[in-house]
N, C-alpha and C positions, 0 to 999 in steps of 0.2 A: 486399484487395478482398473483397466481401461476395457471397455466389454470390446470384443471385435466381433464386428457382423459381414457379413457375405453383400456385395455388392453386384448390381446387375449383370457383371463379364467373369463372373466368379470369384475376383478378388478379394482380399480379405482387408477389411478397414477399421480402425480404433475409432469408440465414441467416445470424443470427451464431456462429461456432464457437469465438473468442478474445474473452476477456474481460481486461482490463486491471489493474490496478491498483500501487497503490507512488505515491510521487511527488505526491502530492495528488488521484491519478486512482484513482476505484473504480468500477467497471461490474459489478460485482455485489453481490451482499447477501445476507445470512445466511439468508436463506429461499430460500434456489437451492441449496442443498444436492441437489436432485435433478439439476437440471443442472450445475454445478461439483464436486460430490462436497464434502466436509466439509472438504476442507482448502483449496481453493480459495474457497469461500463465506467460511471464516473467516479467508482471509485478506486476502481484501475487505471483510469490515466491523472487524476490527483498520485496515485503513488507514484507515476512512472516521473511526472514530473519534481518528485522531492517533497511534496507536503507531508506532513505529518501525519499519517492515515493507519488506526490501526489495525494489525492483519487482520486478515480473515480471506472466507474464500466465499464463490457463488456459484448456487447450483441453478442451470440453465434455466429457462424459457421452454426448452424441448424435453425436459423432463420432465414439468407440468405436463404437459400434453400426455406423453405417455403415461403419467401417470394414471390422467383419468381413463386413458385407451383400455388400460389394463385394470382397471376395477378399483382405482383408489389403492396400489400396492409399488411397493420400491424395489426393483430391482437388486441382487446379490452385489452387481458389479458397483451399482453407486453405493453399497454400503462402504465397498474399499475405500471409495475416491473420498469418500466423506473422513472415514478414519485419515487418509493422508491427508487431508485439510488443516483434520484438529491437528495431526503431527507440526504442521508448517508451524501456524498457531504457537502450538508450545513450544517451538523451537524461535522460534521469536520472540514469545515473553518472558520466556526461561520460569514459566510456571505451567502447570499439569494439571488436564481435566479430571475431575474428580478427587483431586490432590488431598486427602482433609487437615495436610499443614497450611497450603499456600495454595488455594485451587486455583484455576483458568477458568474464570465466568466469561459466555458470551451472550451474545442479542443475536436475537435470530427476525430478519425482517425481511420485509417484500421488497420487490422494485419490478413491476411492469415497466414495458417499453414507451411509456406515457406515465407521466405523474396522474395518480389518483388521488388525491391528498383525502385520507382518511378515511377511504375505502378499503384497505387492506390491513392483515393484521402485524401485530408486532411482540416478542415477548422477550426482555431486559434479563439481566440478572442471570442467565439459564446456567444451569452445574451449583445451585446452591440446593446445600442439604442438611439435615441435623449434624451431621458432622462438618459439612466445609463451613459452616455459617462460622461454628467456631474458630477453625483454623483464619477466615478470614479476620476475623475479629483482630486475633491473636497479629497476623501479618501485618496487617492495617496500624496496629494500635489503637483503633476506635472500634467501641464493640455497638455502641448508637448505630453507627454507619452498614457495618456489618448485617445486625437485625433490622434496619430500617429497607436496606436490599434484600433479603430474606419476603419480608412483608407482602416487597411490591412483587416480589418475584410470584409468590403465590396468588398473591391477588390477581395479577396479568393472566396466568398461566390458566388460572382457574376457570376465567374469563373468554380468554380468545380459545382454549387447548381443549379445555374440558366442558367449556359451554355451558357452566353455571350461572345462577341469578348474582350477577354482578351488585343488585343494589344489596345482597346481604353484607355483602364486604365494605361496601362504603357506609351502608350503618354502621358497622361494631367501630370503624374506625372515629365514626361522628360520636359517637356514645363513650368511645374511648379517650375521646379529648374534653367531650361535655364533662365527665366524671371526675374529671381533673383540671377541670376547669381551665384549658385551654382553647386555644382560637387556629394556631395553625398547625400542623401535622409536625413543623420540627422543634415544636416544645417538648414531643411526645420524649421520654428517655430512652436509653438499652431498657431497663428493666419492664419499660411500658411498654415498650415492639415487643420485646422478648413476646411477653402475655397475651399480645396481637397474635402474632404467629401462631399459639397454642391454640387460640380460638378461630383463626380461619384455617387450620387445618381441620377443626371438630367441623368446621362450616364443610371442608370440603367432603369429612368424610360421611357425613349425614347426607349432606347433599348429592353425593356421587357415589356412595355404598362401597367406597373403599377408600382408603389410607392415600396420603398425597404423595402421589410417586417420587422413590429418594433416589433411584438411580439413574446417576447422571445421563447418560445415553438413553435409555427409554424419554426422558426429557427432551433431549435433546430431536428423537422422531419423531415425536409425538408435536413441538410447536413447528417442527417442518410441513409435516402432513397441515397443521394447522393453516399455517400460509398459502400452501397450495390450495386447499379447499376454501378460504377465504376469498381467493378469484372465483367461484361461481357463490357468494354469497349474494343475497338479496339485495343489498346495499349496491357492492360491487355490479350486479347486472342493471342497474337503475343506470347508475355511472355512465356504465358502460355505452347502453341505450342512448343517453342525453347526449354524449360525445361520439357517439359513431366510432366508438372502437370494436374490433372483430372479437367474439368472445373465441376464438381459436388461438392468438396470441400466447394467452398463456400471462403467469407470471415468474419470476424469477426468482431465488429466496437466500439471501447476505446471511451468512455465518460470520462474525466479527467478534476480535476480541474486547469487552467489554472495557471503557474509561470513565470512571466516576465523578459526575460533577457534588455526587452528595458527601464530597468527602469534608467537608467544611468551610470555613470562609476563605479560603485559597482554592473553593473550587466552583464549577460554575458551568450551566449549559446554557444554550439559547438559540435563537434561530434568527439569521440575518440576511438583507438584501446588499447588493453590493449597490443599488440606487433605490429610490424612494418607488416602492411599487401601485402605488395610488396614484402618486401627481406624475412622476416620472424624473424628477428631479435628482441631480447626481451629486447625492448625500449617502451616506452610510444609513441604512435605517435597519431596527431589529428592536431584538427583547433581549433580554436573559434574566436566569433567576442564580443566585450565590446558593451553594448547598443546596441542589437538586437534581433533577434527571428528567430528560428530554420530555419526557412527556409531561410534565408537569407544566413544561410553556405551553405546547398546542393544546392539550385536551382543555384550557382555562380552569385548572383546579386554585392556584393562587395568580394574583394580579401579577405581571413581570415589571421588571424595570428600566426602563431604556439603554439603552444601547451606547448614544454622544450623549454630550452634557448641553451641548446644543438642542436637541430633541428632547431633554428631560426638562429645560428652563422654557423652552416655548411650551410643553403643555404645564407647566407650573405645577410638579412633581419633587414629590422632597425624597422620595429614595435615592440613592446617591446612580449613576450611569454608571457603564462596563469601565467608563474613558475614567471615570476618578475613581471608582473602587480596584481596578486589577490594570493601570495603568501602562505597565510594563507589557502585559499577554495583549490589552484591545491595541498597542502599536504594532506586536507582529500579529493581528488578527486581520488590523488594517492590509498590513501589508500583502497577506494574499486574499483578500479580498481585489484589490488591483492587479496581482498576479492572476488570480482565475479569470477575470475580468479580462482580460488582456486576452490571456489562451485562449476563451472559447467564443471570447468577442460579441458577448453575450451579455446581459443582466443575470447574475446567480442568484440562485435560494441556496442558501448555505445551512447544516445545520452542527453546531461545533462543542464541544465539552472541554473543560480545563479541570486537571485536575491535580489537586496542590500544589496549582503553578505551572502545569504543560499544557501547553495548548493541543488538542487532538482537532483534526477535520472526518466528518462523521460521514459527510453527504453532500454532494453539491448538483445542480442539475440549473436550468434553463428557469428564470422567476415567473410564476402567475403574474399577471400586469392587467392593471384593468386598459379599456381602450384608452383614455386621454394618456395613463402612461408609455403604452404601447406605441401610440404617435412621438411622443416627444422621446421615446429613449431612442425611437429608430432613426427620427430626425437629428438628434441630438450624434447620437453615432457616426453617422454620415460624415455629417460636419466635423467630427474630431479627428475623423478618418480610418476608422477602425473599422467601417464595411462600407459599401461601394453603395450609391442613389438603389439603387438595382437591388442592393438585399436588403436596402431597408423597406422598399416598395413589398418585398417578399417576405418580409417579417411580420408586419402587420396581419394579424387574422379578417378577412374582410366582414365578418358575422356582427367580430366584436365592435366594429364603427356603429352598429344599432342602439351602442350605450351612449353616442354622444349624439345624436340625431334625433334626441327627443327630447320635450320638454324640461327644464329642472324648476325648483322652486321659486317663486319670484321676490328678492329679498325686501320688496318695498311691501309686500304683504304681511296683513299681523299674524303674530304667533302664540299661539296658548303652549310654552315652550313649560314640559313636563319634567326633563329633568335634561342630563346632556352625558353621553358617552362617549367611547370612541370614535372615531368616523373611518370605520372599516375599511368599505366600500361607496364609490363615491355614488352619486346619484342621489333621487328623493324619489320617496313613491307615498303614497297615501292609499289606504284601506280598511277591512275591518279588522280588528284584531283577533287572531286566531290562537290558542297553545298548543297543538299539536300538529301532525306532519297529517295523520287522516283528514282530519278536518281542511286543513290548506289545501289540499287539490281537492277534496268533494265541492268546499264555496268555490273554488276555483273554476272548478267546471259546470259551475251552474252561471260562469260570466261576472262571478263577484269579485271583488278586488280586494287581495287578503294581505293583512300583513301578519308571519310569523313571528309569536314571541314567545322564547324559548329561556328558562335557566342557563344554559349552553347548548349548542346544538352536537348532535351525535352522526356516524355517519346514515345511521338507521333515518335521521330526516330528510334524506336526498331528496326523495319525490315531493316533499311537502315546500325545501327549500324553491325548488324548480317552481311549484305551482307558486308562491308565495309573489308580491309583487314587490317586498322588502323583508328583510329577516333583523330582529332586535333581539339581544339575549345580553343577561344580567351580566354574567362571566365573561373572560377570558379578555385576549388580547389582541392586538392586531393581526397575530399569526396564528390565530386561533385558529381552528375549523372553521367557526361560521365564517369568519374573516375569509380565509383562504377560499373556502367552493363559496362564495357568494361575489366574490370577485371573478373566478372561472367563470361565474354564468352572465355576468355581468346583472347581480342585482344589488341596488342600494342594502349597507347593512351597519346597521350601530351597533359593538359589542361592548361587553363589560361597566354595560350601565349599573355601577353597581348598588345605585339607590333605590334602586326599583326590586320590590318584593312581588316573584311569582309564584301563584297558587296554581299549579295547572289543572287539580280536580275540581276545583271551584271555578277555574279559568276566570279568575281573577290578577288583575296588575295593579298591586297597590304602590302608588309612590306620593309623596308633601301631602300625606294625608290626604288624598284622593283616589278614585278607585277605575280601572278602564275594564270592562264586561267583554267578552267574547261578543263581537257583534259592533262593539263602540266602534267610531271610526276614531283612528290614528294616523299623523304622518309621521315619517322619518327621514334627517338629511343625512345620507350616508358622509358626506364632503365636510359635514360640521359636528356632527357627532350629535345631534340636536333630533330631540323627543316632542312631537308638539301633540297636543290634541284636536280632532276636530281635522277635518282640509284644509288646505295651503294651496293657494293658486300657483301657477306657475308660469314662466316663461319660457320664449321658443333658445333654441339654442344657437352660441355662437360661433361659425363652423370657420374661422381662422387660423392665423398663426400656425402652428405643428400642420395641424389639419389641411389646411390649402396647401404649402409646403408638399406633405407628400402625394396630395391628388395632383398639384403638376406635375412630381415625376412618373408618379402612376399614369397621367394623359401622355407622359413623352414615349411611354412602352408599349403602350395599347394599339391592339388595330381594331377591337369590336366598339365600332360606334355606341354608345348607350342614350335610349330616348325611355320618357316614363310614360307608362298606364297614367291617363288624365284627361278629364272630362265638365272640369270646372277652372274657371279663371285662376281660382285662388290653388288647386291643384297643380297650375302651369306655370304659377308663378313657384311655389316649394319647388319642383324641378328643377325651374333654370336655374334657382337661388345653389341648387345641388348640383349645375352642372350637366343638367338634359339636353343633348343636341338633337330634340325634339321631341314631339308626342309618339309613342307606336302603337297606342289604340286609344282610340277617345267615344265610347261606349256611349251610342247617341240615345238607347233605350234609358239611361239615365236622368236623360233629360226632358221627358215623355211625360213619365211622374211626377211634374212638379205641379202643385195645387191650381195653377191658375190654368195647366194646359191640360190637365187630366180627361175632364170634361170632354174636351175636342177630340182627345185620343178613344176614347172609350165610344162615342159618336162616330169616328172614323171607322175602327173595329166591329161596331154592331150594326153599321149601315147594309141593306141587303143587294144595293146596287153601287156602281161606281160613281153615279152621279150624288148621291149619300157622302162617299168617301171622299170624292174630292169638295166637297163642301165643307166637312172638318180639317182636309188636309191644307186649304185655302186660309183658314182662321191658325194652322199651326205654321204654315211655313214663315211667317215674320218671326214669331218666337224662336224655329231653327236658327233663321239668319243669324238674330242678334247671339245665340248662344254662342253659334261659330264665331262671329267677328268680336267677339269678346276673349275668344281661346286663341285666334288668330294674332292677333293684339298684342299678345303676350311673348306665343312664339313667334314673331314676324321675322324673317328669313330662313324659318329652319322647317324643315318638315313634318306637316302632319298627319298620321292614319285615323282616318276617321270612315269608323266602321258603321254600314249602313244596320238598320234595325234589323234585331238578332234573336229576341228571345221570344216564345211563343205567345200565340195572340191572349191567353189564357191570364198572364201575368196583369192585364192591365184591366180585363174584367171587373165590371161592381160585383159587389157580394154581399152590404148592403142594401135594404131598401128602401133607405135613403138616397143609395147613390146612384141609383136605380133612376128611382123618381127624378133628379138630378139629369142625367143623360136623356130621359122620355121630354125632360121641359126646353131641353137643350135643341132636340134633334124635331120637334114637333110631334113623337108618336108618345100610341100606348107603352105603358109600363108591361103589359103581359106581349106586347108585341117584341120589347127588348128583350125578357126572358126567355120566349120562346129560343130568338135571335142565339140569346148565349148559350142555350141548352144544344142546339145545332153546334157551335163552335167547341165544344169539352171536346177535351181528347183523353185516351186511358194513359198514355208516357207523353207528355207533350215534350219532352227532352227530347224525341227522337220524333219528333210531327212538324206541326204545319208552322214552322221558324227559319230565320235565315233567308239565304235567298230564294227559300219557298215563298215566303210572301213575297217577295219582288217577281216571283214569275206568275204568282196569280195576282195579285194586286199590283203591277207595275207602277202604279199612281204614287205607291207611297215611295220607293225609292227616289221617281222622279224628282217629289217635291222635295226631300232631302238633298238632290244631288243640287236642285237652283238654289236650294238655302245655302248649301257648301260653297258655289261659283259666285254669288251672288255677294257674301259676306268677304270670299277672299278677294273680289276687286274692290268692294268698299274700303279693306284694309289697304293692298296695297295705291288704291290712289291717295288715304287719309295719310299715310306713315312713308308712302316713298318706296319704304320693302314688300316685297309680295311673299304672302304664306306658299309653302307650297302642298298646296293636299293631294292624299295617295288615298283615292277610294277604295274602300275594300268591302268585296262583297263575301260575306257572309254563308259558311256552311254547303261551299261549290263540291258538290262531287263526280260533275261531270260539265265537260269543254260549252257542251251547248246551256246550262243555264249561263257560264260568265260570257258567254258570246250574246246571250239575250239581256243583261241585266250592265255588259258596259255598253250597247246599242242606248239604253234607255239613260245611262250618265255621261255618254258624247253628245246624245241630240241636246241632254239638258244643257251642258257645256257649253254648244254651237247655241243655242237661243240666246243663254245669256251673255256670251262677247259678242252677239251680233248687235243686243241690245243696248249694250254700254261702252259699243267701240273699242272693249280692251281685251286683252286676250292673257292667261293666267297657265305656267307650264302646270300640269297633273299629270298622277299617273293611277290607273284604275288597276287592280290588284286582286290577290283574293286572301283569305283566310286558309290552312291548309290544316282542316280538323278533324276528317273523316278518313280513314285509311284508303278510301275508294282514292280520293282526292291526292292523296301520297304518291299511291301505285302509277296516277294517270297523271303524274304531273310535268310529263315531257308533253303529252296534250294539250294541258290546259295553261302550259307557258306558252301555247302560241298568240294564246290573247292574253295571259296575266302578265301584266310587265315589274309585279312585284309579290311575293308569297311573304304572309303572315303564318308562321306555327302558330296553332293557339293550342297550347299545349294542354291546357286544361282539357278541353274537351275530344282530343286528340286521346289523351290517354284514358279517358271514360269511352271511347266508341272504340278503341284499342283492347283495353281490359277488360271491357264490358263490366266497368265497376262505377257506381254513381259517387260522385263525389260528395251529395250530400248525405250518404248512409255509410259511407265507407268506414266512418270511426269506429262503426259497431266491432270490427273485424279484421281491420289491416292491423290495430297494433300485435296482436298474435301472428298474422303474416311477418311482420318486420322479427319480431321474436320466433319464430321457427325457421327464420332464416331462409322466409319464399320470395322475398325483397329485402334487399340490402336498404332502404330507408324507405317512408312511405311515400309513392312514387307519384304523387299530388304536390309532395314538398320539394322532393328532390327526382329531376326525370329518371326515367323506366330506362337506362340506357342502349339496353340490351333487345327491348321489345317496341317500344315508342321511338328510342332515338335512332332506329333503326331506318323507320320510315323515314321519318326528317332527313338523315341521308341519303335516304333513296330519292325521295322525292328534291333536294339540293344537288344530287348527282343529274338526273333527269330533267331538270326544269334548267337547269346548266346548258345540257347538252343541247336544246332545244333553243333557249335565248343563252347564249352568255351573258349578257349584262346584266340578267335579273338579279332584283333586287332580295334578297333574303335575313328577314329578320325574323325572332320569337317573340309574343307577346303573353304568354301565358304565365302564370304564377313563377316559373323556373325561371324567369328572368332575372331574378333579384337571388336567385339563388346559386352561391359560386362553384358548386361540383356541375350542376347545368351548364352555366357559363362554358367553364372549362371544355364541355362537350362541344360548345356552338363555335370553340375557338377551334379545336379540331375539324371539327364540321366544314369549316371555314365559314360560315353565316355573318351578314354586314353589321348586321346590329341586335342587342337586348334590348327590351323594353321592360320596366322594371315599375310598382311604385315609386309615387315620387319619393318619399321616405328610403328606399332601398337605392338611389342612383347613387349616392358613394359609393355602398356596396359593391353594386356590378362595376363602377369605373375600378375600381381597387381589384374586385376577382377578375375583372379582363386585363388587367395589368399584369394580377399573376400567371395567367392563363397564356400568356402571351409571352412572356420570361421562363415559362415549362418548356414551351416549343419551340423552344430556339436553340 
């Protein structure tokens, strides 16, 4: 029965909370992903379209929510809809829950409206009891298979439902085969499950102080509730965290009737890509295991065996493939493999069971892909014609391009190659070796570089896999866990190395009789499956083929120019290499600090007159010049912001007394004369003191000589090269009309001196930074002389939120988890309160000059939910690292394809 509630005009309205399908019946559809959750939607339109899907129903998304509204308790009305489910159920299999001739066993599992893979819980077998186990036996004609589901059924239940110590069950079962001197779980006989079963019900009843519940339906509530409450697990909220999913969502929970791959060697489960989710290649790629049950492929409890006969002879594999063992089912497995492929015009994760010969479809949803696959399947798509330039550009995750933009191993380097696994995930990373998930983010955030190695990993490793900079474990297969969320995150990952013996209390990895300590360094090639010891150098990467492909159709969508954050030669050259149509801040205090110009700086700084100051500023302005005409150089014809000096005078102070003495031999004076000097200059917040274009309005000397270095190096450039740079002066930290009326006075005269002096004359434009809320508010003012606005959004939302950026870890990640910011708003903009300003201040500086020019250069540039905002915004351009300028071209692509 349907509850009906009262609606706001009085009306009276049905909630549905169970949705149906199997049997020729679908009540939902592939776009109810928000209310079914992905696995449930998908597996309403797999029915609708004719595959093999067995019934079952799903209980909403919004019955999570209420459920916890309401105290963790289920409504009268969903217990109906749940009985007319199992009814569908039995009327579809023509067997009966609780039956103990011929019972109706199901699986009861999750599906959020996002794949979590192995976040959520699941429990197989449900409606088996001392009496159906027999009747099944009896039905079956296999009483093994029978008690062998029996087993798991308790062991799962025990686990996810009743939240006992899992590892007592997988003793008795290790102890169970040792004593019989077997090796894998299906040598065990009936007579040996049988005596399983006796003993992990004594497990359970010791351990949970009552009897292992035999009534089918209390079962049955009980792994519901379990699923539900599984969405606010620990694991789950990690997830959740890492991926920017809402914890209000909710999950969703599959009632299905249950199809046995452990019925014997005419049966079989396994889990399959309809293309290669690594390389991105369009090959059938997968596992399965003959005589088993789903979870025995992903948890890695036995090795699986390939999928083609192709994939099992390239990795030189003697268990026989799906293609030559069940011949007949892998050619109609093939076939809707192509068929779903086709519907949802997509890469599928399929997950499928055969059972004495039928082929069943479990699960299908949208495949994890690492970045390099993710390029070539969209490019590859295009091209076949199956979606348009346009959704392949929008297919691509922009985040995940950070997996190909960086380094990989260099193969002409030697290797102290330890043993060799699978290759998961692709990448290499090098660190120390770590055995647990604590450990991996503690070294992790003390800046160390770890790499996890795990027997198999669990989803309770989430936070550790995250910290880790690669993850290796003994177990499992390519669809394993680790495989799967280490490819999500985009980290290198070797599984199923299965030479390698781990002690994790010893935090020992012994493998060829040799031994790796918690602490040793290790590398790992996720691409080759390759275990080496010691570091591996590496090389840069090679960003063609797929890769340029789709950043030109990404350039042909986009209107937000993108320039990077860059302040060194070799900074400007990674850029353009990426596609930067220019610099948008080039951080001149960078260049202050370098050992030979220190000196002069620190001399300049502690001088007490300006005649002092320009005496250091005299020996630094050759050193500016050359920096710029080396940046210049690089970018010649395109744009540069080059922001006059910014950070407070305090940064560049000695602090020893050596370097004391250093500046006193430099400058001519005493060493207590300098002291005194800097004990005058301390400030108590110097974040919010004497920086920016404060120094330029008391010291105007120093801008000066920056602004001839800037003019000076860009006529050298363009007379040497033909092109001329075009620089955009920006000055620093303006919160009112009259410092940028004083401080572009002082980089016009500089301008006007030097084309007088060199006959040549260079377009520029003098600008400001827009990082102070005063500066926001007043920026129809101060467009009447700024002819271009920089966000720096960085310090925009520290004087915004009055939060410091460098103390803020203490405490925003509980902000981000109490849900007082939707992400932590350094990473991702404050939209609501910083990007507020931004548009105020681009509404105002509008209405004052139209032409202004408007870019961001703060951290959020490289970041594409920001993006997204600046395309709304309408703002001309991102400035981004250089490392992150595919990023922003690919998020202004999509951002750009939203708003249209």
């Amino acid at each position: 029965m349907q509850e009906t509630i009262t609606v706001a005009n009085g009306a009276s309205e049905k909630v549905q909370y169970v949705y149906r399908f199997g049997g020729g019946t679908a009540e939902g559809k592939v776009d109810q992903k928000n209310l079914l959750g992905g696995k449930g939607a998908n597996l309403a339109e797999m029915a609708s379209i004719g595959l093999p899907v067995p019934p079952g129903f799903t209980i909403s998304t919004e019955m999570c929510t209420r459920y916890y509204e309401e105290g963790e308790r289920f409504p009268d009305s969903l217990r109906e809809e749940v009985a007319a489910g199992i009814e569908h159920i039995e009327q579809v299999t023509g067997k009966r829950f609780g039956d103990a001739s011929d019972p109706l066993l199901v699986s009861v599992r999750s599906g959020a409206r996002v794949s979590m893979p192995g976040m959520m819980d699941t429990v197989l077998n449900l409606g088996l009891n001392d009496q159906t186990v027999e009747g099944l036996a009896t039905a079956s004609g296999d009483a093994r298979f029978a008690w062998d589901s029996y087993r798991r059924f308790i062991q799962m239940y025990a686990d996810v439902v009743l939240e006992l110590d899992h590892g007592a069950f997988e003793e008795a079962l290790e102890i169970a085969k040792e004593d019989r001197g077997y090796t894998l779980d299906t040598e065990l006989s009936a007579d040996d499950l049988r005596a399983l079963v006796d003993e992990y019900k004594g497990l359970v009843e010791q351990q949970w102080g009552k009897p292992f519940p035999q009534d089918e339906h209390d079962q049955l509530w009980g792994a519901v509730g379990a699923v539900f409450g599984s969405w606010q697990s620990d694991r789950a909220k990690v997830y959740r965290r890492l991926n920017d999913i809402p914890a209000d969502w909710g999950t969703a929970v599959n009632v299905q009737a249950m199809v046995f791959g452990n019925m014997g060697d005419t049966s079989a489960t396994g889990v399959a890509f309809t293309r290669d989710p690594s390389k991105g290649d369009r090959a059938y790629y997968g596992e399965f295991l003959i005589n088993a049950q789903g979870e025995d492929v992903v948890a890695g409890i036995r090795t699986p065996q390939y999928l083609t006969r192709a994939a099992r002879e390239e990795a030189g594999a003697k268990p026989a493939s799906m293609e030559e063992a069940l011949p007949e089912v892998y050619t109609e497995l093939a076939g809707v493999f192509d068929r779903l492929e086709t519907h949802y015009r997509d890469m599928q994760d399929i997950e499928f069971t055969v059972q004495q010969g039928k082929l069943w479809m479990l699960q299908t949803r949208s495949g994890k892909r690492t970045a390099k696959a993710a390029l070539k399947i969209a490019v590859d798509m295009a091209n076949e014609g199956l979606i348009t330039r346009e959704e392949a550009v929008a297919r691509v995750d922009p985040q995940a391009l950070d997996q190909l933009l960086h380094p990989t191993l260099d193969p002409e380097a030697k290797r102290d190659v330890l043993t060799k696994g699978l290759p998961a995930s692709p990448g290499a990373a090098s660190g120390e070796a770590v055995f647990d998930a604590d450990t991996a983010e503690r070294h992790a955030g003390e800046g160390k570089s770890v790499i996890l190695i795990r027997t198999e990993t669990s989803p309770e490793d989430i936070h550790g896999m995250h910290a880790a900079k690669g993850i290796l474990t003994a177990r499992g297969g390519m669809t394993s866990h680790a495989a799967v969320v280490a490819r999500g995150m985009g980290r290198p990952c070797v599984s199923g190395a299965g030479s390698i013996a781990i002690d994790a209390k010893a935090k020992v990895m012994r493998v060829a009789g040799r031994e790796v300590r918690e602490g040793d360094t290790v590398t790992i090639d996720g691409s080759t499956g390759e275990v080496m010891a010691g570091e591996v150098a590496t090389i840069q990467p090679e960003l063609a083929g797929d890769f340029g492909t789709l950043m030109e159709w990404a350039d042909a969508v986009r209107r937000l120019k993108v320039r990077a954050n860059a302040e060194t030669p070799a900074d400007c050259q990674v850029a353009r290499d990426f596609g930067a149509e220019g610099v948008g801040l080039c951080r001149t205090e960078h260049m202050f600090f370098e050992a030979t110009r220190i000196t002069a700086v620190r001399q300049m700084i502690l001088a007490e007159d300006e005649r002092g100051r320009r005496a250091a500023l005299d020996r630094l302005l050759p050193e500016q010049r050359s920096d710029f005409a080396a940046i210049f150089e690089v970018m010649a014809g395109l744009p540069v912001t080059v922001r006059l000096l910014d950070p407070p005078l305090h940064e560049f102070l000695p602090h020893e007394e050596a370097e004391f003495a250093e500046v006193a031999a430099a400058a001519g004076l005493e060493v207590e004369q300098l002291k005194r000097r800097a004990a005058e200059l301390h400030e108590f917040n110097p974040m919010l003191g004497h920086r920016g274009c404060r120094l330029g309005v008391t010291y105007p000397e120093i801008y000066e000589m920056q602004a001839r270095a800037i003019f000076e190096a860009a006529v050298d450039v363009a007379e040497k090269s033909g092109e001329a740079p075009i620089p955009e002066v920006m000055i620093p930290l303006v919160a009112t009309k009259r410092e940028l009326d004083l401080m572009k006075a002082v980089v016009d005269a500089a301008a006007e001196a030097v084309f007088a002096e060199r006959g040549r004359e260079i377009t520029y434009l003098v600008g400001t930074m827009i990082e102070l809320p005063r500066a926001a508010l007043k920026a129809g003012e101060i467009a009447e002389t700024g002819e271009f606005f920089s966000f720096g959004t960085n310090d925009l939302t520290q004087t915004t939120l009055g939060v410091s950026r460098d103390d803020a870890a203490r405490f925003l990640g509980a902000y981000v988890d109490k849900g007082i910011y939707a992400k932590d708003p350094f990473v991702s903009l404050d939209v609501e309160g910083v990007g507020e300003l931004v548009r105020l201040a681009a509404e105002r500086g509008r209405a004052t000059r139209a032409d202004i020019k408007l870019g961001i250069c703060g951290e959020h540039g490289g970041d594409p939910a920001s993006i997204a905002f600046c395309e709304e915004v309408g703002l001309d351009y991102v400035s981004a690292s250089p490392y992150r300028v595919p990023i922003a071209r690919l998020a202004a692509a999509q951002a750009a394809l939203k708003a249209r």
